[in-house]
C-alpha positions in Angstrom: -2.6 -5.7 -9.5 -2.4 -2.3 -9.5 -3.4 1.4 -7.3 -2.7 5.0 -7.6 -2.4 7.3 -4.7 -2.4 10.9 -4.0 -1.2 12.4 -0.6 -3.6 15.0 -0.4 -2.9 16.4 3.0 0.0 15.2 3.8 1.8 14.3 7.4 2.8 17.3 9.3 4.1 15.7 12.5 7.3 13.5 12.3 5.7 10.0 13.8 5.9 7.7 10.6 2.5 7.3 8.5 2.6 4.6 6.3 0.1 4.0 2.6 0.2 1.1 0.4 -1.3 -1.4 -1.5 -1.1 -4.9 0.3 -2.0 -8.5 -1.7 -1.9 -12.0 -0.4 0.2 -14.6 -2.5 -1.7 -18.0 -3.5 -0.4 -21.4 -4.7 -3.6 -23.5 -6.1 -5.9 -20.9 -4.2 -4.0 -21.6 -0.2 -2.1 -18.4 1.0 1.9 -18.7 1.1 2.3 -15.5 2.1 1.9 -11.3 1.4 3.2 -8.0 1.1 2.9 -4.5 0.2 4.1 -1.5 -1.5 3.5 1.8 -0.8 4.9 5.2 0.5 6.0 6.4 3.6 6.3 9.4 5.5 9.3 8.0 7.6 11.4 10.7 9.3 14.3 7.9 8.9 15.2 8.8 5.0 15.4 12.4 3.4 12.5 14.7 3.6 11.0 12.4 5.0 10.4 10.2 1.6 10.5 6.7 1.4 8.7 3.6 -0.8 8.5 0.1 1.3 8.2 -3.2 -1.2 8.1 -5.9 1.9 6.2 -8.6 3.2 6.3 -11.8 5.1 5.6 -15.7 4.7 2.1 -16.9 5.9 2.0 -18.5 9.4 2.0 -22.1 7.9 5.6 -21.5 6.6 7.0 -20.0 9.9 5.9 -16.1 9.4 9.2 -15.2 8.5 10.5 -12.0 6.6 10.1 -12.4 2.8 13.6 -12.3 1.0 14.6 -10.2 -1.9 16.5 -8.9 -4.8 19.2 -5.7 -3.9 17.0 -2.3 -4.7 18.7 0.1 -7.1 17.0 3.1 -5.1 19.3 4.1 -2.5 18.3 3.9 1.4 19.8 5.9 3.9 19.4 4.0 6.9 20.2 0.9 4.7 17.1 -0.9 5.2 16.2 -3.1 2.3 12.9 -2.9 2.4 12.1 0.8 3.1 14.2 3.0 0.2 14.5 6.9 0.0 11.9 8.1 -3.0 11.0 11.9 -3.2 7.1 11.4 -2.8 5.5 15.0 -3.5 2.1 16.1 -1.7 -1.1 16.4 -5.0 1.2 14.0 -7.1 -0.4 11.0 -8.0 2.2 7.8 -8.2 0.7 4.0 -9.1 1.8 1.0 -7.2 1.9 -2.2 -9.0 3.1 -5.6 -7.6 3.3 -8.4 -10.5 5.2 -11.3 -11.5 9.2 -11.2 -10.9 11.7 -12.6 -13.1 11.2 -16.3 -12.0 8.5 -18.5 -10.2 7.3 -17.3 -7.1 9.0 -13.7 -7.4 7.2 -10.6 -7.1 8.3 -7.1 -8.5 6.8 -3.8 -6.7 7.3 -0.5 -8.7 6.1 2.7 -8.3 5.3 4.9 -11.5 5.2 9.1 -10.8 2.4 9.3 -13.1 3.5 13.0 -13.3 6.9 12.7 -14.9 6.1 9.0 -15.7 9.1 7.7 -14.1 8.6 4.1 -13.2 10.9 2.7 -10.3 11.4 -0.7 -9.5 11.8 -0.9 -5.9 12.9 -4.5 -6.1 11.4 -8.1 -6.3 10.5 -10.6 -3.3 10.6 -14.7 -3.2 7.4 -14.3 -1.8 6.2 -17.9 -3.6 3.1 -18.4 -4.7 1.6 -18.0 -8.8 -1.5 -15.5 -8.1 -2.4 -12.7 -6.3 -5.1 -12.4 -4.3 -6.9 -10.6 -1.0 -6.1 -6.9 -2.0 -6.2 -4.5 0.1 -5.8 -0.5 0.3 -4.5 0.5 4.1 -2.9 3.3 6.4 -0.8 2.5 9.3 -0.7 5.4 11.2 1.7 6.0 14.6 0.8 9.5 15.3 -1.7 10.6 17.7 -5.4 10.6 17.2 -5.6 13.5 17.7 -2.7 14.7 15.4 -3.3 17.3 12.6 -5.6 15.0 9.9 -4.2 13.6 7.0 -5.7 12.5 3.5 -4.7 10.5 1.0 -6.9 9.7 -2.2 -6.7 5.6 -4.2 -7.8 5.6 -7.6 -7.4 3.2 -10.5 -7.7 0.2 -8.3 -7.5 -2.9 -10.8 -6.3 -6.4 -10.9 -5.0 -8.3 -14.1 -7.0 -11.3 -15.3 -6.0 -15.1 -16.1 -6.4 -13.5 -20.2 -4.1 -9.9 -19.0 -7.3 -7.7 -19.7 -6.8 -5.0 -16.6 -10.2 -5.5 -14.6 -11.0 -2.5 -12.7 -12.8 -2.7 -8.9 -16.1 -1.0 -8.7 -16.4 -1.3 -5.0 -14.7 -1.6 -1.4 -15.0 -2.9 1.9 -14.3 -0.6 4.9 -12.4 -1.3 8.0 -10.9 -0.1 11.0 -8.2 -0.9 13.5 -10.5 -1.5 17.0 -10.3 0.9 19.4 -9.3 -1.9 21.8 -6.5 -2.8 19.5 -4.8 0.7 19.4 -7.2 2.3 16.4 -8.7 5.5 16.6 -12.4 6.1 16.6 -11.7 9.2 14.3 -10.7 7.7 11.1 -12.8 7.5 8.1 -13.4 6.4 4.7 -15.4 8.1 1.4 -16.0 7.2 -1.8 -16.5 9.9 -4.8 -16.9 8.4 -8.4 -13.1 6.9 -9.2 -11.6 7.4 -6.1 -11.6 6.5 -2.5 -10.2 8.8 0.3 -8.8 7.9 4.0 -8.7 10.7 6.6 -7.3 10.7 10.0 -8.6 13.3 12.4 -12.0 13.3 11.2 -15.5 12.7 12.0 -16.0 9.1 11.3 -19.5 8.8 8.8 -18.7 5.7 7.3 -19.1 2.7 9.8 -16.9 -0.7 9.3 -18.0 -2.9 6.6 -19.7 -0.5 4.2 -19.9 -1.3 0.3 -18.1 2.3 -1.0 -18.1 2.5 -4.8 -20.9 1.5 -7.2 -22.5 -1.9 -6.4 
């Protein structure tokens, strides 16, 4: 499966902010575990640019860290999953996460659609022979009330049993409860081909909303 995403106002405080394309892997249609890839604006890795290819097992096989292949981006604070990548603000870069070089592998790149420079982060024993359960998130640690921040997904699209990319039409919103630590100022929009997510903002989409075309 695949996502493109813009950072169209981008982080201006340096708490980390965190955008990526999440999937659930499936062995004969029960979940073995997940990950995601995505960027980061992570205060940790030069200028604050960093891509994150990580995930964990599913609860039924312990919850554990996912293991993985050695990146060939470099990471300054060493951290295998998190690597130091450039990101640029108005640049639009595609995720993709699909089959690794043996069963139950996964590789996440990250293509500057820009330059069209395609980096593979690195691959992950995540198990599994499908994808499923996509999602498009932001994990926010700044303040609510922090200056607001948007980022733009476009080209969502999964890859069928015959590889025809099938694009997604529509969404499903969702927020973090208030109760949980979410703030009650977030919100999503939809404009034909693409969706946007904006902290700081008035929220006019509620939870659960169909965004695209139906």
């Amino acid at each position: 499966m695949r996502a493109t995403l813009e950072v169209v106002e981008p982080p201006r405080t340096n708490d980390l902010y965190f955008f990526a394309l999440q999937a659930s892997f499936v062995d004969q249609g029960a979940h073995v575990g997940g990950a995601h890839i995505g960027l980061q604006w992570n205060r940790r890795h030069p200028g604050y640019g960093a891509v994150n290819w990580g995930g964990y097992h599913s609860q039924s096989r312990g919850g554990a860290i996912l293991d993985g292949t050695e990146s060939p981006l470099p990471s300054q604070p060493n951290d295998p999953n998190t690597r130091d990548y450039p990101w640029q603000p108005n640049r639009a870069y595609r995720f993709e996460i699909a089959p690794g070089s043996s069963h139950g592998w996964w590789r996440g790149t990250i293509t500057d659609l820009d330059s069209n420079e395609i980096s593979i982060v690195r691959e992950l024993h995540g198990g599994g022979s499908g994808l499923a359960a996509p999602v498009v998130w932001c994990e926010v640690f700044a303040p609510c009330d922090a200056p607001s921040v948007t980022v733009e997904w476009s080209d969502l699209a999964f890859l069928s049993t015959d590889d025809t990319w099938m694009p997604v039409e529509s969404v499903s919103t969702n927020y973090q409860d208030f109760a949980a630590g979410g703030c009650t100022n977030s919100n999503s929009t939809w404009e034909p081909g693409r969706w946007m997510q904006t902290t700081a903002t008035e929220r006019t989409t509620p939870t659960r909303t169909i965004l695209g075309r139906r």
